[in-house]
Backbone bond lengths (Angstrom), bond angles and torsions (degrees), N, CA, C in turn:
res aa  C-N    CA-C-N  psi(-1)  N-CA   C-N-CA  omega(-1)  CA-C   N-CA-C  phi
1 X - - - 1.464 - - 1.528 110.11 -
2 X 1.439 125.56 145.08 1.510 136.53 164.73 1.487 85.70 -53.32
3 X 1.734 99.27 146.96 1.143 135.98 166.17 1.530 107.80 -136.32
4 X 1.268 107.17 115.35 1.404 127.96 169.99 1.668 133.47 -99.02
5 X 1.510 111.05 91.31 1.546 120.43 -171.99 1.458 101.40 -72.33
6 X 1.365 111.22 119.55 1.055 103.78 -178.02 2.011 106.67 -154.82
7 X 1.686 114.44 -156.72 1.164 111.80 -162.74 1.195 84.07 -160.99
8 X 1.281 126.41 113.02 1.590 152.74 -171.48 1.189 107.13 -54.13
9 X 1.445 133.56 -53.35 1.581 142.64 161.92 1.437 122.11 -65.02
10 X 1.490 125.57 -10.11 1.178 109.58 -162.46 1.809 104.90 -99.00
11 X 1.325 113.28 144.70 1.633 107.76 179.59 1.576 131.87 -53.44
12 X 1.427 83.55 -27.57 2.049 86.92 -177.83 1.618 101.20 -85.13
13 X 1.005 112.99 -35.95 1.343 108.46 -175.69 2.041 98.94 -51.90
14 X 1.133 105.15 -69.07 1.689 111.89 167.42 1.193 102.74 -22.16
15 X 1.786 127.63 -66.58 1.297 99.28 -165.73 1.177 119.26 -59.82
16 X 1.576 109.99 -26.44 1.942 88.73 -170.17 1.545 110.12 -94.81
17 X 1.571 123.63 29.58 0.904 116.87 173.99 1.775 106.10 -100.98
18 X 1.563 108.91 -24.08 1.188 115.26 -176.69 1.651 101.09 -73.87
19 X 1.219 119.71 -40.38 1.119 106.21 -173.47 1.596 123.76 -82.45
20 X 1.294 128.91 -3.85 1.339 159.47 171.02 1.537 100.47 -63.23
21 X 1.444 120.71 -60.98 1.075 158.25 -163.69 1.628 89.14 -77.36
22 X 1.050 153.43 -60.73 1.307 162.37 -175.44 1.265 125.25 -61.20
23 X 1.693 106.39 -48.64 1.341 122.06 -177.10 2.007 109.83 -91.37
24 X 1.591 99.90 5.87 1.403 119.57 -169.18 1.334 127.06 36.75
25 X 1.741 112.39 43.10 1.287 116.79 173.09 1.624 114.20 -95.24
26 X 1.290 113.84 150.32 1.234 121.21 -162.32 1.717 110.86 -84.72
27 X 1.099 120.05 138.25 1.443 121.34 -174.36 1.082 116.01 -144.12
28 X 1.578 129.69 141.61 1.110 136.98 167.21 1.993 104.65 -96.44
29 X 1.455 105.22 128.30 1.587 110.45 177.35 1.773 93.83 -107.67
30 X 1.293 92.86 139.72 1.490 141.09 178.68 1.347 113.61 -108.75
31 X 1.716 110.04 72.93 2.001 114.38 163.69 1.101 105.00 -36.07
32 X 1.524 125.41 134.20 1.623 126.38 156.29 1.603 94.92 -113.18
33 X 1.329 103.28 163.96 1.381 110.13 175.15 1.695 127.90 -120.04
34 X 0.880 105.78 117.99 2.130 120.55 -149.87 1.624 82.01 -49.00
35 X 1.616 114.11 131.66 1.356 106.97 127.49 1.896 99.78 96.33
36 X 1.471 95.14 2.48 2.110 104.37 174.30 1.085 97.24 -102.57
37 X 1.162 156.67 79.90 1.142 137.68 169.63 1.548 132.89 61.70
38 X 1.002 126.86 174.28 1.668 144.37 -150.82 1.220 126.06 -129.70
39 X 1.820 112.24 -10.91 1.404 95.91 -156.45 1.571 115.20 -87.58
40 X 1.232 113.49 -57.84 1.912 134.34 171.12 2.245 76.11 -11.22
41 X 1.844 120.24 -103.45 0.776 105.68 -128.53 1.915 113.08 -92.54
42 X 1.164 104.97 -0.40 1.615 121.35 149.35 1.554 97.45 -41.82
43 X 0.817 113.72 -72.08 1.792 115.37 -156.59 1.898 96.08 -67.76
44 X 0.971 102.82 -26.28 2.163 93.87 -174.61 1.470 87.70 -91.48
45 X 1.141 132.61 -38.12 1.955 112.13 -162.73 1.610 93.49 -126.84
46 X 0.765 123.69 -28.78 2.316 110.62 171.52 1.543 104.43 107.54
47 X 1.307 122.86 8.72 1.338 130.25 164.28 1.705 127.06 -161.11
48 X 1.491 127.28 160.04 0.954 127.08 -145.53 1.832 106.01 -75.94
49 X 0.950 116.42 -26.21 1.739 114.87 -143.26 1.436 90.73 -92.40
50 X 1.215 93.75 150.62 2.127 109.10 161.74 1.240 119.08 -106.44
51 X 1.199 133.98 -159.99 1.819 99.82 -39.27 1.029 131.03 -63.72
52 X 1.581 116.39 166.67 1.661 111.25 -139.35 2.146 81.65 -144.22
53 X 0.949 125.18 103.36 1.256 118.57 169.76 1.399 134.38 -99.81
54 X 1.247 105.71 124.72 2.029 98.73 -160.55 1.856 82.58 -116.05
55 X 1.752 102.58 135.69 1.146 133.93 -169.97 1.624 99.38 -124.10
56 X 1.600 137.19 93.46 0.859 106.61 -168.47 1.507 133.13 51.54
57 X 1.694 109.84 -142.25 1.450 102.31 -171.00 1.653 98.49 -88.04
58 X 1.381 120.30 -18.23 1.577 98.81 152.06 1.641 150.96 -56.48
59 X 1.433 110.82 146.60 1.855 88.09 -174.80 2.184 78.86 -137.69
60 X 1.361 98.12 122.67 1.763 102.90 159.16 1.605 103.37 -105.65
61 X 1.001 85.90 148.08 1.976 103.67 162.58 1.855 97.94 -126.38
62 X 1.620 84.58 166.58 1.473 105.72 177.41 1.838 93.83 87.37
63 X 0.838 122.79 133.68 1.713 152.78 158.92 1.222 100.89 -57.16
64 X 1.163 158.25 -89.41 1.391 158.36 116.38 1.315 102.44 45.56
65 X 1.599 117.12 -91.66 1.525 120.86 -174.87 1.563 128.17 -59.01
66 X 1.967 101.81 -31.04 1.367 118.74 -177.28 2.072 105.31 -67.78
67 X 1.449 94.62 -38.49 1.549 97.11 178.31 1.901 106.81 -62.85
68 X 1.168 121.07 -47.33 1.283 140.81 -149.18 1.879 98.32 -74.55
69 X 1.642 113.95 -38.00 1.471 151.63 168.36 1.622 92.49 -46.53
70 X 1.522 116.69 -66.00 1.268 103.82 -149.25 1.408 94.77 -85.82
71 X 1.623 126.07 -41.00 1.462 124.60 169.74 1.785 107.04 -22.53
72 X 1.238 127.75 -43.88 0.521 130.91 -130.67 1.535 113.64 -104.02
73 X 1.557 108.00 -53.62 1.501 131.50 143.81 1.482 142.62 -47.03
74 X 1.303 87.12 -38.47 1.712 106.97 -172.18 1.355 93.06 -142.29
75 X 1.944 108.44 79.99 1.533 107.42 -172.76 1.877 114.10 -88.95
76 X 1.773 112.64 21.40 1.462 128.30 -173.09 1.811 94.17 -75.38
77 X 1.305 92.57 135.84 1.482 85.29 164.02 1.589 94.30 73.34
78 X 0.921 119.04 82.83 2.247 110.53 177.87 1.484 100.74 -118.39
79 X 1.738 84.81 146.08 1.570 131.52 -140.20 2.503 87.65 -93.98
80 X 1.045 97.64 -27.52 1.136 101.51 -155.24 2.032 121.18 -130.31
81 X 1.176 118.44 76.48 1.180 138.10 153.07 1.636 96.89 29.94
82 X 0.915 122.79 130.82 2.355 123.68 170.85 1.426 103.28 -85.20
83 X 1.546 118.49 -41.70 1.515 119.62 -174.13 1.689 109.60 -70.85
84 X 1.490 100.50 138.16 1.554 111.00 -176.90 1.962 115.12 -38.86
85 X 1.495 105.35 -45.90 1.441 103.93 -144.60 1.744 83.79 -88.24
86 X 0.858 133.69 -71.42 1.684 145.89 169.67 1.624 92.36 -12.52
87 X 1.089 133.08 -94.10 1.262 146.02 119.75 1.651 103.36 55.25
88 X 1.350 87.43 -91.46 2.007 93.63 165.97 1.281 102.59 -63.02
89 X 1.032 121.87 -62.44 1.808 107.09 -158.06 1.148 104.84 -55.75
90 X 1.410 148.00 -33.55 1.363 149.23 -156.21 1.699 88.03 -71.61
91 X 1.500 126.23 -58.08 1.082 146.07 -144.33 1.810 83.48 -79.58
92 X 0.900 129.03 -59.01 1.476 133.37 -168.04 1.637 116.22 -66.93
93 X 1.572 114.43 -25.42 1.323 110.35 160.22 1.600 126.13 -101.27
94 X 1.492 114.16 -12.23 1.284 96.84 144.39 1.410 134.85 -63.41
95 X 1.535 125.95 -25.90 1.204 127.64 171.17 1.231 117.99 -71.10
96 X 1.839 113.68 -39.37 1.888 100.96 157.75 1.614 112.64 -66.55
97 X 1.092 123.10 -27.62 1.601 100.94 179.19 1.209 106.86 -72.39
98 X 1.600 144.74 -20.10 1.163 136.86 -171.24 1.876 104.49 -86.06
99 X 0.936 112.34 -63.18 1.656 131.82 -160.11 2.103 101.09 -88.97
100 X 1.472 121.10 1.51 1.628 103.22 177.34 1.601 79.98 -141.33
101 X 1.360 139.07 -48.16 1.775 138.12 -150.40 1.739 90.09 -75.73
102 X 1.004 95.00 -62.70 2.187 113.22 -170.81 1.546 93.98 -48.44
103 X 1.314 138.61 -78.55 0.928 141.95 -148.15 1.906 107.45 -75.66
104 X 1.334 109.70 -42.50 1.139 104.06 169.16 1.785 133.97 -77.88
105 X 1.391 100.72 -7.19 1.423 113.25 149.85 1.126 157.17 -67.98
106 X 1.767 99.96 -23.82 1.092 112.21 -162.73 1.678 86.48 -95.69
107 X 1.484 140.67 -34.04 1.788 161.90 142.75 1.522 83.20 -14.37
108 X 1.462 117.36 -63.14 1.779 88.98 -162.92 1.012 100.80 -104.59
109 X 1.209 146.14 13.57 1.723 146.99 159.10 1.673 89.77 -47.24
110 X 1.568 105.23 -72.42 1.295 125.87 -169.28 1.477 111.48 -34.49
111 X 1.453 105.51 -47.37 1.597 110.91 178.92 1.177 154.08 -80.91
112 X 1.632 80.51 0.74 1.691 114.91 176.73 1.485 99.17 -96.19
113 X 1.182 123.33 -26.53 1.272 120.71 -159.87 1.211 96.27 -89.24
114 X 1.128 144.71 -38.13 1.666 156.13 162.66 1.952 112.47 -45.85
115 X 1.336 105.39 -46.65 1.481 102.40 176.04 1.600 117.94 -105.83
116 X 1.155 112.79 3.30 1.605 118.87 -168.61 1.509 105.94 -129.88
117 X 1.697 114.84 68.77 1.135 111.43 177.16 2.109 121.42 -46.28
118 X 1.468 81.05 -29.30 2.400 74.33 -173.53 1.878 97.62 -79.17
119 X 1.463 106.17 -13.68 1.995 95.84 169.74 1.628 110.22 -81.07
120 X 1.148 131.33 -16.05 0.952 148.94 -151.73 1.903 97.99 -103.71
121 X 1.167 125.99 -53.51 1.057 128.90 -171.62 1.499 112.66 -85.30
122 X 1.771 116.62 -18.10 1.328 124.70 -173.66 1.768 89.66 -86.17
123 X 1.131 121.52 -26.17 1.613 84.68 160.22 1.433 146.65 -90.62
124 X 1.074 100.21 2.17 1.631 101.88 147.08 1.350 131.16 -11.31
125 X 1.273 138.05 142.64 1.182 117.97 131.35 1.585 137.78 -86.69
126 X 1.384 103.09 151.90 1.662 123.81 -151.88 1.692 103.31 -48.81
127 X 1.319 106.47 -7.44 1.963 107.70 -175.98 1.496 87.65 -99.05
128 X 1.181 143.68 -14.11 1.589 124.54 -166.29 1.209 99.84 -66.19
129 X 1.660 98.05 137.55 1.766 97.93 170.46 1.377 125.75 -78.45
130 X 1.545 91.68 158.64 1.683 77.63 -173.47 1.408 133.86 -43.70
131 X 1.642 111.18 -41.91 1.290 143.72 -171.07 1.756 96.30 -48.93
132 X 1.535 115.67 -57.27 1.128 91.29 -164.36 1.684 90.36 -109.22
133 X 1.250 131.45 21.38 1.695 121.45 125.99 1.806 122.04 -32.02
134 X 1.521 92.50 -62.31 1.175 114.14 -169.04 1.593 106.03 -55.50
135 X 1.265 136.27 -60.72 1.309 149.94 163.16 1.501 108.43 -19.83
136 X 1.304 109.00 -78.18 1.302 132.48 -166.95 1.545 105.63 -58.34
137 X 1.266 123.05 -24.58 1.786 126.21 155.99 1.556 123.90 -95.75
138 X 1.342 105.37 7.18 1.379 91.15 162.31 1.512 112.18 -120.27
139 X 1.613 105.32 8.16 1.499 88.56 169.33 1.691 138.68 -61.25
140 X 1.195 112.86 134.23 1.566 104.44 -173.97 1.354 119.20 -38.01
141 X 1.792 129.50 141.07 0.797 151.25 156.99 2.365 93.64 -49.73
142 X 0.756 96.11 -86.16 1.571 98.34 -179.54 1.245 119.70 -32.79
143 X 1.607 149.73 -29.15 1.309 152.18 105.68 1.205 144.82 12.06
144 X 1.867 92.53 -56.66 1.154 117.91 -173.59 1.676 107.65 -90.51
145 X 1.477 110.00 -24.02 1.383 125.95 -166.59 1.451 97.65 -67.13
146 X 2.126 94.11 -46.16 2.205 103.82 -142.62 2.079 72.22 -70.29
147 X 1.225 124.52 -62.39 1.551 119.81 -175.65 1.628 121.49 -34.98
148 X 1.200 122.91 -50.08 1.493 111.65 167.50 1.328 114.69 -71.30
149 X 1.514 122.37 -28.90 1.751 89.88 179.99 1.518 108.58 -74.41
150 X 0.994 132.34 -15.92 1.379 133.61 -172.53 1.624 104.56 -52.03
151 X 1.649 111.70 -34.67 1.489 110.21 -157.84 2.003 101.80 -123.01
152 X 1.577 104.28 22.58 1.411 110.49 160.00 2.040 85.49 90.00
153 X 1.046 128.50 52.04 1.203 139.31 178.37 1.480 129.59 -155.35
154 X 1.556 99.14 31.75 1.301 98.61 -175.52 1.579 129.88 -119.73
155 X 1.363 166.09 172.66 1.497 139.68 -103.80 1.591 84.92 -89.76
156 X 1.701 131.82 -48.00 1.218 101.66 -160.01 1.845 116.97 -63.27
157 X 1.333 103.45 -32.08 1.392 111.05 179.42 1.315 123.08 -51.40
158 X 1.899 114.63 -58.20 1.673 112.29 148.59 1.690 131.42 -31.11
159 X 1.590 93.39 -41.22 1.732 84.61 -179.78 0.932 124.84 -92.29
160 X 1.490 120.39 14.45 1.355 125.94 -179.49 2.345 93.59 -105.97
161 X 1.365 82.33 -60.30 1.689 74.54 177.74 1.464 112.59 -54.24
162 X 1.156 142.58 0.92 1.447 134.39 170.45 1.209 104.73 -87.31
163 X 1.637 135.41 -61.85 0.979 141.30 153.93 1.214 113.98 -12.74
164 X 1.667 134.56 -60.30 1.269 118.43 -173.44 1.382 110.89 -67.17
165 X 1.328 107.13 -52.98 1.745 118.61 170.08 1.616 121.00 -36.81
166 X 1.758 105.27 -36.41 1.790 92.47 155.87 1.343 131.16 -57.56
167 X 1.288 116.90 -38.74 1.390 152.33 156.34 1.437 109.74 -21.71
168 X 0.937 108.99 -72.53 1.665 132.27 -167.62 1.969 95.35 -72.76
169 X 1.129 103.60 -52.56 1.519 107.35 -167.99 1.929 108.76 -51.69
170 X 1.631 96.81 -39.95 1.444 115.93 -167.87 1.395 93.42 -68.49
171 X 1.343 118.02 -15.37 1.532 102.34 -156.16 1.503 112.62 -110.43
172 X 1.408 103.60 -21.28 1.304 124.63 174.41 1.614 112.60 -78.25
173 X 1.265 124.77 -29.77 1.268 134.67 -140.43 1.805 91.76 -105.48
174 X 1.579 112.97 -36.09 1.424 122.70 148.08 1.523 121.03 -51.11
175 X 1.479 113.27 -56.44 1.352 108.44 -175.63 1.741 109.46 -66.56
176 X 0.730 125.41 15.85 2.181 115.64 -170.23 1.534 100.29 -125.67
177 X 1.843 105.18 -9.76 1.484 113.82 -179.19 1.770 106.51 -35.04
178 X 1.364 89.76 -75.87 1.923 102.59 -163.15 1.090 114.23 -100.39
179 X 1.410 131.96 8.87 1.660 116.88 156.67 1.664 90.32 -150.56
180 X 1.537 102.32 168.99 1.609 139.17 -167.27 1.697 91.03 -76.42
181 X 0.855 119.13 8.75 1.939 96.23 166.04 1.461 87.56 -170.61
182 X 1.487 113.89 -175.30 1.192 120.33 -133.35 2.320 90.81 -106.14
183 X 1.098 93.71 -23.05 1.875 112.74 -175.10 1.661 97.60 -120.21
184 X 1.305 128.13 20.81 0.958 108.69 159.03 1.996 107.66 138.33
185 X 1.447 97.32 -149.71 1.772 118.75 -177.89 1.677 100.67 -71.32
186 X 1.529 132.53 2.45 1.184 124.31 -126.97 1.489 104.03 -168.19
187 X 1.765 122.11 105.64 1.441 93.04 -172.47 1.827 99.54 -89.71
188 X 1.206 95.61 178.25 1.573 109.83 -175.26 1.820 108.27 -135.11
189 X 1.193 111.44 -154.61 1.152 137.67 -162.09 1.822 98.68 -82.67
190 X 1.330 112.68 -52.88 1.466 111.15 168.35 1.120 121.74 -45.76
191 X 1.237 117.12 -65.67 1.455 141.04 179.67 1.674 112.08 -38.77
192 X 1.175 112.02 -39.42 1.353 119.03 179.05 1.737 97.94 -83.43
193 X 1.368 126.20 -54.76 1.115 118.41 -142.58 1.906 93.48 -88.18
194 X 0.950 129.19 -3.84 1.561 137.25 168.33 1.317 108.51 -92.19
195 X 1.408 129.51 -27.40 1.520 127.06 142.30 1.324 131.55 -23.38
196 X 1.514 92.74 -63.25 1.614 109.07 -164.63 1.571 98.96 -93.90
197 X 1.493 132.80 7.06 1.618 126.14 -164.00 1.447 81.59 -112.62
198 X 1.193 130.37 2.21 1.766 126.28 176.17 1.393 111.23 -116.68
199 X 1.897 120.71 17.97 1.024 114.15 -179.16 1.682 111.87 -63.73
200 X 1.182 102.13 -45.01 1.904 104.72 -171.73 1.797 101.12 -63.70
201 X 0.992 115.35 -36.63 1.465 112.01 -175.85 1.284 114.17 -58.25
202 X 1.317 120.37 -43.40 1.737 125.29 -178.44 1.326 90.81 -157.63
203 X 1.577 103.47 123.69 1.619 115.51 173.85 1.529 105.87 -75.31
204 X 1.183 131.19 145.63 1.418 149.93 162.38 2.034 103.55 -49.53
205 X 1.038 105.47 157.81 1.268 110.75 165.57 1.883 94.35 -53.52
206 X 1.752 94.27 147.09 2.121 93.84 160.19 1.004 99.13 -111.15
207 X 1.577 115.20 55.40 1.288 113.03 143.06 1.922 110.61 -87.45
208 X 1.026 83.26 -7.01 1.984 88.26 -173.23 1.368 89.05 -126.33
209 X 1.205 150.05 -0.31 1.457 131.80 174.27 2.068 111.90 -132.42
210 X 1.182 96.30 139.21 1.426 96.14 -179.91 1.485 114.54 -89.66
211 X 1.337 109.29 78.51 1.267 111.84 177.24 1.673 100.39 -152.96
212 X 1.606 97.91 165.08 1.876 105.90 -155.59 1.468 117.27 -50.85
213 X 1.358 125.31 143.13 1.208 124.37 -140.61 1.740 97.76 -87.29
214 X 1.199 126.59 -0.86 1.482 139.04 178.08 1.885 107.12 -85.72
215 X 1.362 115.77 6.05 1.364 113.54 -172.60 1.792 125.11 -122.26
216 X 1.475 81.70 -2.62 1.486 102.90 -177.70 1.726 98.22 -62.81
217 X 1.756 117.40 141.74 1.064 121.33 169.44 2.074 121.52 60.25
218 X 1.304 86.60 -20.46 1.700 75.32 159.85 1.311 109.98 -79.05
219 X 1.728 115.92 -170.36 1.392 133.50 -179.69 1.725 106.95 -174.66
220 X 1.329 105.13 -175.56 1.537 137.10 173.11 1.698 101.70 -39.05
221 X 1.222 157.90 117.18 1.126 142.96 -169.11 2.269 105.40 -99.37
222 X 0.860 98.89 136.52 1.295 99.47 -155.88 1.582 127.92 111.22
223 X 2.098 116.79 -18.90 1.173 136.69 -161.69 1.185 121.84 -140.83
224 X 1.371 97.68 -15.61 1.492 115.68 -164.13 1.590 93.36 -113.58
225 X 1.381 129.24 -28.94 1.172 123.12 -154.98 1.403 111.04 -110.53
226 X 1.304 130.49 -24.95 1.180 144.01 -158.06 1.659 106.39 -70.51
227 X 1.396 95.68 135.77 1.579 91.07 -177.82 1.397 133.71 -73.44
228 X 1.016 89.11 -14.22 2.388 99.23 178.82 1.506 94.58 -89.10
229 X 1.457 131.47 19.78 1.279 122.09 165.90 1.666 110.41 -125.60
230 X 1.280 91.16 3.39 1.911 90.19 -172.64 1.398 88.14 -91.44
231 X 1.353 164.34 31.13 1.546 142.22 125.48 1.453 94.65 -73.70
232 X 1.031 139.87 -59.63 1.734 135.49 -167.34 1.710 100.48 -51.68
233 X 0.844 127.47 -52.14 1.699 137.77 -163.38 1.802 92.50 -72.85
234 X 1.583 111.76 -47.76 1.498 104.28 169.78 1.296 122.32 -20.19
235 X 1.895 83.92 -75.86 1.587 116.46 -179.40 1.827 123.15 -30.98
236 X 1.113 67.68 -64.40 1.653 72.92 171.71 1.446 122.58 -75.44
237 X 0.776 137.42 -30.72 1.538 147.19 165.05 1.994 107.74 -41.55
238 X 2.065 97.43 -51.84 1.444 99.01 169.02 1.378 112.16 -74.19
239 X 1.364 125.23 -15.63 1.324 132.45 174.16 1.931 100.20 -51.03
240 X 1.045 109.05 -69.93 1.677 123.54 -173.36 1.171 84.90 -51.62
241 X 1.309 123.14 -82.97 1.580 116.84 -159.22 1.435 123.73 -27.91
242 X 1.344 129.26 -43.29 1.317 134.41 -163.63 1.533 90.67 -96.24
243 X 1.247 153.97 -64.76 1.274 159.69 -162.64 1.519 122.40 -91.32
244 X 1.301 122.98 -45.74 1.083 128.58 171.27 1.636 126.15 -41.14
245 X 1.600 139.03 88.63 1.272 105.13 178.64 1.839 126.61 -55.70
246 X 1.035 117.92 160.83 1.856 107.08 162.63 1.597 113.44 -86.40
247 X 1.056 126.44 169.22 1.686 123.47 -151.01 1.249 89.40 -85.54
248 X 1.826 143.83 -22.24 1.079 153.31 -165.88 1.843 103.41 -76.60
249 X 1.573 116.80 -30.20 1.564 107.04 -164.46 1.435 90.57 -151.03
250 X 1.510 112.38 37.78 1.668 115.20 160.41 1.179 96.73 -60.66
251 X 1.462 117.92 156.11 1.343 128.93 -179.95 1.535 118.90 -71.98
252 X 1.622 117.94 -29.98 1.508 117.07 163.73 1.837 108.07 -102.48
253 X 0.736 117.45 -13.36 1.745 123.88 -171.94 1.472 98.92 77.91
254 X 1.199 120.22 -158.15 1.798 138.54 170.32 1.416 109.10 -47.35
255 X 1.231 130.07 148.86 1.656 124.06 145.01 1.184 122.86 -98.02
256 X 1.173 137.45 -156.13 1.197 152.96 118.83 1.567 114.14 31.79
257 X 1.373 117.25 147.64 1.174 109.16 163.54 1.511 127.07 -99.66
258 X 1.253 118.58 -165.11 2.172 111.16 -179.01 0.987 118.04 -27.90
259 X 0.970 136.70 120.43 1.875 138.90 159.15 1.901 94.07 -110.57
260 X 1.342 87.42 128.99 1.675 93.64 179.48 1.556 122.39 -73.58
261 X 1.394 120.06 119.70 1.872 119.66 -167.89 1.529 80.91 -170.61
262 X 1.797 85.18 141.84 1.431 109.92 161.69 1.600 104.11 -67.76
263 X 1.229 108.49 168.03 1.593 132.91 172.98 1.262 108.47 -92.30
264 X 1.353 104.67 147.60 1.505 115.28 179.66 1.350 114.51 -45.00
């Protein structure tokens, strides 16, 4: 069986779960835990980050190659357009959803979490006590600010990654206008991977994600809420619905427990 190293919150990991989930191959997922050490999946693929997919005596890393792997292996159900021009574009907006959507999300994840103490506390998990619920929402906004700029996360950086993310929203929210996927009659490789590059913006139902049960369907406030973006957020929502398994009738269920690896 596929074994999938991965990190329950992180977006690439999503994509290749959506597409796993799509192409209806069965998988066992492998929690790693951000920031314990390196060794378990350093030593199977030769570097730290996930997701990390071992196929048999094969192991790919990178989201990118692991998608490109199964296109490739398990060509039922295809990820990727036959005609030349479709073809590129598919290939060209997964790389903006990976390298401008991912990166500029995770900038205003950060910045919501700084001014929106009840977004901030809904990620929790559902056992945190109140007490240090309570804590964890009244920490200063100003704290939280002087700490993210320190690490390339601070207000001018948020307001520029939102900005692009309007960008992207306007543009996406056009493309889902006149047909059911984003290249056409047919979803593909984009379609999935612009899914999962809007995880921080608006969480999916946790009915498909293992994360605290207070986080389902919120998002970014300012991004998440706006109304010329609720057909795109639709979209994708019917996106999950039809493809998405729920964590209850995934095709492998849970794996394994922590294996220590940094995050992508």
């Amino acid at each position: 069986m596929l074994a999938l190293y991965q990190f329950e919150a992180s977006a690439f990991a999503e994509k290749i779960r959506l597409i796993l989930d799509y192409k209806q191959l069965a998988y066992r997922s492998i929690e790693v835990t951000p920031g314990v050490g390196q060794v378990e999946v350093f030593q199977l693929s030769g570097q730290r980050q996930v997701p990390v997919l071992k196929d048999g005596e094969r192991v790919i890393p990178d989201s990118t190659a692991i998608a490109l792997y199964l296109e490739q292996t398990y060509p039922d159900r295809p990820l990727l357009p036959t005609a030349a021009k479709p073809r590129g574009l598919c290939l060209a907006l997964e790389d903006w959803a990976d390298q401008v959507i991912v990166v500029n999300a995770r900038k205003a994840m950060v910045g919501a979490l700084k001014h929106h103490p009840n977004f901030r506390t809904a990620l929790l998990p559902d056992a945190t006590p109140d007490l240090l619920r309570a804590v964890v929402g009244a920490v200063p906004a100003e704290l939280l600010t002087w700490v993210g700029a320190g690490v390339g996360f601070g207000p001018e950086e948020v307001k520029a990654a939102s900005h692009a993310l309007r960008q992207a929203l306007d543009a996406l929210s056009l493309m889902v206008q006149d047909s059911p996927y984003l290249l056409g009659e047919e979803p593909t490789l984009a379609d999935f991977a612009v899914a999962a590059a809007t995880l921080y913006l608006k969480f999916p139902s946790t009915d498909y994600l293992n994360l605290p049960g207070g986080i389902g369907g919120k998002g970014v406030p300012g991004l998440a809420d706006v109304p010329e973006y609720e057909a795109f957020f639709a979209w994708r929502d019917r996106l999950y619905a039809s493809y998405r398994s729920r964590r209850s009738d995934r095709p492998s269920g849970q794996g394994t427990g922590p294996t220590p690896i940094s995050i992508d």
